[in-house]
VOPAGU-2260 file (C-alpha; in pm, 1 decimal, decimal comma):
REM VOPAGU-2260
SITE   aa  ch    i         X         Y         Z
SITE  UNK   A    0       0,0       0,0       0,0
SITE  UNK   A    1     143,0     347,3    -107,1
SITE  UNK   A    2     102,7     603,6     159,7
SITE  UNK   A    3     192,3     997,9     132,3
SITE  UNK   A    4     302,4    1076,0     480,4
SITE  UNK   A    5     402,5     766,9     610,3
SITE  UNK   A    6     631,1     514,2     524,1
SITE  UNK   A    7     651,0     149,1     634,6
SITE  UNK   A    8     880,6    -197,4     635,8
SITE  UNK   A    9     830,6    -505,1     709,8
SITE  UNK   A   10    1233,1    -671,5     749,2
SITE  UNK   A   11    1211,4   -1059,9     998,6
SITE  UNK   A   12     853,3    -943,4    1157,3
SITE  UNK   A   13     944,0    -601,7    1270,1
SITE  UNK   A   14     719,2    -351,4    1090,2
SITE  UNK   A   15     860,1     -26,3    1120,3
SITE  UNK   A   16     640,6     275,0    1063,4
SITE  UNK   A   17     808,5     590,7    1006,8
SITE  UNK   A   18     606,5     943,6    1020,4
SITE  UNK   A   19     768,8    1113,8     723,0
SITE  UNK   A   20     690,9    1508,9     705,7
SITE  UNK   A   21    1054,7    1631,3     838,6
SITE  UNK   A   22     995,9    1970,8     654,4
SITE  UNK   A   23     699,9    2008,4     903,6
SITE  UNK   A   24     870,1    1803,0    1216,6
SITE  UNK   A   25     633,6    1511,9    1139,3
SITE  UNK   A   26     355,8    1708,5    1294,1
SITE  UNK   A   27      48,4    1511,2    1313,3
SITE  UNK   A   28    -264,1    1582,2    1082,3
SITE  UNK   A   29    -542,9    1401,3     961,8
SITE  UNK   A   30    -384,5    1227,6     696,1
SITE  UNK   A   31    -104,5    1142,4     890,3
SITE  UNK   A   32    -373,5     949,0    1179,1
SITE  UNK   A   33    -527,0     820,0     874,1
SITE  UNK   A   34    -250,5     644,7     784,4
SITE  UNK   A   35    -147,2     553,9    1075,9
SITE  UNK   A   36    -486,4     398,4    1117,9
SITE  UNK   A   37    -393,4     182,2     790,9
SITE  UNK   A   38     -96,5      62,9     951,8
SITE  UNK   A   39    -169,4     -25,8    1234,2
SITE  UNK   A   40    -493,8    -229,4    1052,6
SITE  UNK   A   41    -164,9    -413,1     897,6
SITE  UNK   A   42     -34,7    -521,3    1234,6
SITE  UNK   A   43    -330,6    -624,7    1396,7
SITE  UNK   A   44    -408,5    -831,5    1116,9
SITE  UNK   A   45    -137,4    -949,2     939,6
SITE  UNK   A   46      15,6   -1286,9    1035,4
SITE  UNK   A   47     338,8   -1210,6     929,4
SITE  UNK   A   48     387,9    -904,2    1123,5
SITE  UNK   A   49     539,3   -1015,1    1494,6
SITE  UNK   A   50     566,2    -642,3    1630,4
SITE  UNK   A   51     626,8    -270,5    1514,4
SITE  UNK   A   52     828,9      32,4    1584,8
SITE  UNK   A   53     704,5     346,6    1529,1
SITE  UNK   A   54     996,3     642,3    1457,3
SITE  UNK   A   55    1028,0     992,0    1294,1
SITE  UNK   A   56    1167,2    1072,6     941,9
SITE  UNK   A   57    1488,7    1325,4    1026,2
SITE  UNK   A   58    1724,8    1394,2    1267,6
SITE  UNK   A   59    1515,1    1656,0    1440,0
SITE  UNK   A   60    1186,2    1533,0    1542,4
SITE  UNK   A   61     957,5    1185,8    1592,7
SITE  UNK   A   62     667,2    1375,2    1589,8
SITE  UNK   A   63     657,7    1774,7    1694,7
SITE  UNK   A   64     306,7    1754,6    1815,2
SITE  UNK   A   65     -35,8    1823,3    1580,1
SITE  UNK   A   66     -59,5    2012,8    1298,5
SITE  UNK   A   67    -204,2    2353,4    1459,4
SITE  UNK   A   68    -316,0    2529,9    1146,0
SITE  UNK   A   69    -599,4    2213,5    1181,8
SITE  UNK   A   70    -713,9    2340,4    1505,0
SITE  UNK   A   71    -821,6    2748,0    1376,9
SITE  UNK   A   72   -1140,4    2650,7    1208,7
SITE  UNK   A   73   -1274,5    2381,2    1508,9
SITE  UNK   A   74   -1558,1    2462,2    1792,7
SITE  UNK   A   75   -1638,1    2224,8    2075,6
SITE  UNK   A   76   -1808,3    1989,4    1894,4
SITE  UNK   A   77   -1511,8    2005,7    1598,9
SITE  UNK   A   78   -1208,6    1932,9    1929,3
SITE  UNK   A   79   -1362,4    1658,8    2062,3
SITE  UNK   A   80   -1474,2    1484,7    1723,6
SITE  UNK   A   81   -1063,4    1520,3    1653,3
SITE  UNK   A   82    -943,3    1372,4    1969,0
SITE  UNK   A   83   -1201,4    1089,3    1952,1
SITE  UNK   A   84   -1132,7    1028,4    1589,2
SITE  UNK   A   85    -738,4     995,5    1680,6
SITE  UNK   A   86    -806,8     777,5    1977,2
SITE  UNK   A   87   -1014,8     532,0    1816,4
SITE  UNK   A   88    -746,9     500,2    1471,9
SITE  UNK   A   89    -439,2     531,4    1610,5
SITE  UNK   A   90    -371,3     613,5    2015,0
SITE  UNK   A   91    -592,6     323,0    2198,0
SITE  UNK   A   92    -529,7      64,8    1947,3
SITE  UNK   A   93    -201,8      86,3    1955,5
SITE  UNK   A   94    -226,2      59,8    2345,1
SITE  UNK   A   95    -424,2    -246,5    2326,9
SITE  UNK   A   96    -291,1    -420,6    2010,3
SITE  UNK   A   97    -178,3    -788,8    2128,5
SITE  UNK   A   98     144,6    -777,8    1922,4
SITE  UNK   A   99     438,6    -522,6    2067,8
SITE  UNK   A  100     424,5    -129,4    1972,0
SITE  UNK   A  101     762,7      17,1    2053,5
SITE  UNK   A  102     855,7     376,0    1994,9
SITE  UNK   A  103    1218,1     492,9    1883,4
SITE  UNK   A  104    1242,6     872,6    1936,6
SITE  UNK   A  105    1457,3    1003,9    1779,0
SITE  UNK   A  106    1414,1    1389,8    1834,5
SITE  UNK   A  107    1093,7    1605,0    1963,2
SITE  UNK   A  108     799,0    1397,9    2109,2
SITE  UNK   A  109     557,9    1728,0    2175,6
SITE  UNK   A  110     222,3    1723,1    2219,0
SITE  UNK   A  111      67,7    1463,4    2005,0
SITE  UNK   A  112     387,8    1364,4    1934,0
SITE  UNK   A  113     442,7    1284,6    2270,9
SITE  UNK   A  114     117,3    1096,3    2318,1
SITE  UNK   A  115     211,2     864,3    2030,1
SITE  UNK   A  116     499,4     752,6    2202,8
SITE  UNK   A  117     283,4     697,6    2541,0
SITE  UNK   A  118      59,4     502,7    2368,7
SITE  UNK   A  119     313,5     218,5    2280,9
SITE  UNK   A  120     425,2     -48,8    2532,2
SITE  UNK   A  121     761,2      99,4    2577,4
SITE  UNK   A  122     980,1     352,8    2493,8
SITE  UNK   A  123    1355,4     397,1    2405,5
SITE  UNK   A  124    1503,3     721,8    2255,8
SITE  UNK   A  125    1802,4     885,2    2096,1
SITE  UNK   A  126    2016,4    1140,0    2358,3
SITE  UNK   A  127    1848,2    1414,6    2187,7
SITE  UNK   A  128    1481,3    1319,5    2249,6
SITE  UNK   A  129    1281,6    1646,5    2402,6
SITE  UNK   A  130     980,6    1488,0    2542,4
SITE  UNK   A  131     617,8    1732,9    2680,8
SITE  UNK   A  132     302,3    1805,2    2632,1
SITE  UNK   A  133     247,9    2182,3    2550,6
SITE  UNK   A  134     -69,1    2222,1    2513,8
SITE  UNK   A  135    -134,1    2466,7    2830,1
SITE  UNK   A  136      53,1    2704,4    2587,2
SITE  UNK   A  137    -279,9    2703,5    2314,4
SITE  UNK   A  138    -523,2    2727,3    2590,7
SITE  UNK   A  139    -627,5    2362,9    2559,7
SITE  UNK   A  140    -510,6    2033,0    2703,7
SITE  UNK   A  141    -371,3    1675,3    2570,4
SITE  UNK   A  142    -600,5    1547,0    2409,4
SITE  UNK   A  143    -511,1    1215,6    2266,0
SITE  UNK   A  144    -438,3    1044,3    2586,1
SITE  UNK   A  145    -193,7    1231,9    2777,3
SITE  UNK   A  146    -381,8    1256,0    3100,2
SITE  UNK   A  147    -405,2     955,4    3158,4
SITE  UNK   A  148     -97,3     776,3    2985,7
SITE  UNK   A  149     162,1    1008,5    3098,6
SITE  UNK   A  150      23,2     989,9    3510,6
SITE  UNK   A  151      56,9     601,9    3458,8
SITE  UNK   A  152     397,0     607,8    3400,4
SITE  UNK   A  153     558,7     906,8    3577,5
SITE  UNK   A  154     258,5     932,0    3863,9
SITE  UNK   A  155      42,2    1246,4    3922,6
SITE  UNK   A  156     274,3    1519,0    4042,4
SITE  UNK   A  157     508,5    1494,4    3776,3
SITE  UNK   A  158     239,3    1460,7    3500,8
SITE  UNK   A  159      52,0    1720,3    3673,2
SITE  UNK   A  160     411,2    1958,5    3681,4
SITE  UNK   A  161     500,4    1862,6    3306,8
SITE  UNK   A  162     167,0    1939,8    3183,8
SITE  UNK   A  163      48,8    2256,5    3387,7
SITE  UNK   A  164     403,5    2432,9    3289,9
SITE  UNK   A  165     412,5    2310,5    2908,6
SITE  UNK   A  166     778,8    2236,4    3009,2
SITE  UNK   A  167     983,0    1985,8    2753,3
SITE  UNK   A  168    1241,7    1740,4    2953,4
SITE  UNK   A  169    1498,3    1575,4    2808,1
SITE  UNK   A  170    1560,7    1188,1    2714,7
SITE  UNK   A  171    1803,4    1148,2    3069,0
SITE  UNK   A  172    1539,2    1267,3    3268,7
SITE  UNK   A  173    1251,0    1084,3    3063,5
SITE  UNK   A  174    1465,7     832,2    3120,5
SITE  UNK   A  175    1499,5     864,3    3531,8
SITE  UNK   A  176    1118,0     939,2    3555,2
SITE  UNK   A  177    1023,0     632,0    3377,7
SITE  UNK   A  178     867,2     766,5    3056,4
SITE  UNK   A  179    1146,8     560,5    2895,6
SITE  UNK   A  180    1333,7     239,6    2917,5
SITE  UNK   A  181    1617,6     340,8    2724,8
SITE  UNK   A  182    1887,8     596,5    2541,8
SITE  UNK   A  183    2107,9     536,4    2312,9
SITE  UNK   A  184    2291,4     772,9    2036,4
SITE  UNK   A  185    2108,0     825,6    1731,0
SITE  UNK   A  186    2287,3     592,7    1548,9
SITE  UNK   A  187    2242,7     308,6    1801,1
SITE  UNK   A  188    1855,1     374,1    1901,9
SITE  UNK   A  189    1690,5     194,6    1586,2
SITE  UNK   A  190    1962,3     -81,1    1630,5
SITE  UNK   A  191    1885,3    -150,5    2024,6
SITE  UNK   A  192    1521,5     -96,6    1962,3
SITE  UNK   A  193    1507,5    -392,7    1719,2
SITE  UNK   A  194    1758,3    -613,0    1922,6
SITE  UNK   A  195    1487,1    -576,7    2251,5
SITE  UNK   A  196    1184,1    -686,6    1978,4
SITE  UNK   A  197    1386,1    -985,5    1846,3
SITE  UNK   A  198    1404,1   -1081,1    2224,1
SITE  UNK   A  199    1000,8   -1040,3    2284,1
SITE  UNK   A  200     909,5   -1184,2    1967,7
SITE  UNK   A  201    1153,1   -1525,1    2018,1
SITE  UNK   A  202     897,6   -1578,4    2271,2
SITE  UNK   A  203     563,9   -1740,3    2317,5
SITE  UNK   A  204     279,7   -1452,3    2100,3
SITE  UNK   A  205       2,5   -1613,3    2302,0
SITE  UNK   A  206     163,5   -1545,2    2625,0
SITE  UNK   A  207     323,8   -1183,7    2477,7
SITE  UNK   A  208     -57,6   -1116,6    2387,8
SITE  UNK   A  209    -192,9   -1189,8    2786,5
SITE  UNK   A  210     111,0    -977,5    2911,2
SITE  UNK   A  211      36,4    -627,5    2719,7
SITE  UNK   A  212    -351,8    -718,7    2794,9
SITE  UNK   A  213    -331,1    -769,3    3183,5
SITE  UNK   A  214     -31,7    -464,4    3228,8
SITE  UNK   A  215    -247,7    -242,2    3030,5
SITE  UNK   A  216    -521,1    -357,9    3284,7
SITE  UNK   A  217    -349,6    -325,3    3602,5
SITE  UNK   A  218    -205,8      56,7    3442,2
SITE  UNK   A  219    -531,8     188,9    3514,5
SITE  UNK   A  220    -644,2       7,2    3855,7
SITE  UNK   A  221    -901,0    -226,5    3772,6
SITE  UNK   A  222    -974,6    -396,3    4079,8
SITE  UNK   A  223   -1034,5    -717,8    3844,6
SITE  UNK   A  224    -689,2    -768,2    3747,7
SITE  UNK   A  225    -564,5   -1043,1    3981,4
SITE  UNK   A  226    -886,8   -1270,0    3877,4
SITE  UNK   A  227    -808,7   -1211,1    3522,2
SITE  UNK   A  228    -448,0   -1302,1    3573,6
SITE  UNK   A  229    -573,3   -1614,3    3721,8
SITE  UNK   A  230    -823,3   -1684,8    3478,5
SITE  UNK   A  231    -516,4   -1622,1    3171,2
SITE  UNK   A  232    -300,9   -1786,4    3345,1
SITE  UNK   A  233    -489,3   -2076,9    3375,1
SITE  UNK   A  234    -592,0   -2085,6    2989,1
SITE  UNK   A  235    -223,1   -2066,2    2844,6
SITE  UNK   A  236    -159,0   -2408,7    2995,8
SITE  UNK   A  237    -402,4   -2535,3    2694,0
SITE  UNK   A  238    -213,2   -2324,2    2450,9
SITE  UNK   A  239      59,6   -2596,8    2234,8
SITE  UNK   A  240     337,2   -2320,2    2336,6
SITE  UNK   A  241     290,0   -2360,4    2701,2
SITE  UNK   A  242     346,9   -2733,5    2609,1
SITE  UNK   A  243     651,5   -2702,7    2411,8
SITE  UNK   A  244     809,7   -2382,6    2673,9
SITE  UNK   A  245     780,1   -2672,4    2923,1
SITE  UNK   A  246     934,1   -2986,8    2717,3
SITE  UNK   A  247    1190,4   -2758,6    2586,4
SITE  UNK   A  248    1262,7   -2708,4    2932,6
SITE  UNK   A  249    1355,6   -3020,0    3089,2
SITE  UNK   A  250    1502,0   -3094,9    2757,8
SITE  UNK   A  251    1737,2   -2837,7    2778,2
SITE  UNK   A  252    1709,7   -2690,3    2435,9
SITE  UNK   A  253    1568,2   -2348,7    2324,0
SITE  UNK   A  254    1128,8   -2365,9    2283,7
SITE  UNK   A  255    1026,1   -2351,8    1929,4
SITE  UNK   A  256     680,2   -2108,9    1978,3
SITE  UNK   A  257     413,8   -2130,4    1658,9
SITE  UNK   A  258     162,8   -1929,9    1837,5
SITE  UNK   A  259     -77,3   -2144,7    1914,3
């Protein structure tokens, strides 16, 4: 599939998706969640797709935030159309899609930006990264997740700090706070980024799957989340993986996983 603001390849089941407008910092716009919708449609659904990365065209930016010559024209109605619209294509589904999301940033995460990267399991990024969510600055507030995302994994008073001042931090701090699991230089971030996936995807999908499902649950407090632990832990012992992790086992040879 040909797309105008995205590109995409697929190289040993890593799909990398790479937001390509650098003369406009890879700001997001409609087409861009579009398209982004499109390819993350590939992920979910195509077998031959293990896990993705998501990155920014450029040395400068993963994604600079939304493209604010969208916002001039929209009323209430208009904002919240836009932020549901994003959610729904791109943000939550990329949250709650069973195969690894991981994002490499490589420059500014702002805004939207930044929200992109929050919705994806984990996060590593290049010593340059800038990571915040300005939107205090315009009057409004994040609006594709960052409230909630962002307190998950830094806690309330620094979300509340980072998003009250419009402040950008950079990728050592991210990096102490939490936001991300690792920096690297710029040449090294796609590089360790893909050597992490290789080790996720070597193991069992089913069991991958129940992981990002029941972390994603226990993220938000649901008081459910030990009985559904239980209750997945219970099923994987049907699955043909859990029978071959344990054989493999007490054979002492590495567990062939098909998935099933």
């Amino acid at each position: 599939m040909s797309f105008t603001t995205i590109s995409t390849s697929l190289e040993n089941g890593i799909y990398l998706i790479t937001v390509n407008r650098p003369d406009k910092m890879n700001a997001l716009n409609k087409t861009v969640i579009r398209e982004l919708g499109e390819a993350i449609d590939h992920v979910y659904t195509k077998p031959d797709i293990r896990a993705a990365i998501i990155t920014g065209s450029g040395a400068k930016a993963f994604v600079a935030g939304a493209d604010i010559s969208e916002f001039t024209s929209l009323n209430a109605a208009g904002g919240e159309a836009l932020a549901k619209l994003g959610q729904d294509l791109v943000f939550s589904r990329i949250e709650n899609c069973p195969k690894p999301f991981v994002a490499a940033v490589n420059g500014f995460a702002l805004g939207g930006g930044c929200e992109l990267a929050l919705a994806c399991h984990f996060r590593t990024a290049s010593e340059q990264a800038k990571f915040g969510q300005p939107e205090v600055n315009l009057g409004l507030i994040p609006g594709y997740g960052g409230t909630q995302r962002l307190t998950q994994l830094v806690g309330k008073g620094r979300a509340m700090e980072l998003m009250m001042t419009g402040n950008m931090i950079g990728a050592t701090e991210a990096k102490d706070m939490g936001l991300v699991n690792h920096v690297t230089t710029a040449e090294e971030l796609l590089p360790k980024t893909i050597s992490i996936i290789q080790t996720i995807i070597s193991k069992a999908p089913l069991a991958v799957a129940e992981i990002i499902k029941l972390v994603n649950i226990g993220a938000v407090g649901d008081p459910s989340g030990l009985e559904q632990e239980i209750y997945s832990f219970g099923q994987l012992f049907d699955t043909a993986d859990a029978k071959e992790g344990a054989s493999a086992f007490l054979e002492k040879r590495k567990a062939v996983f098909t998935g099933k």
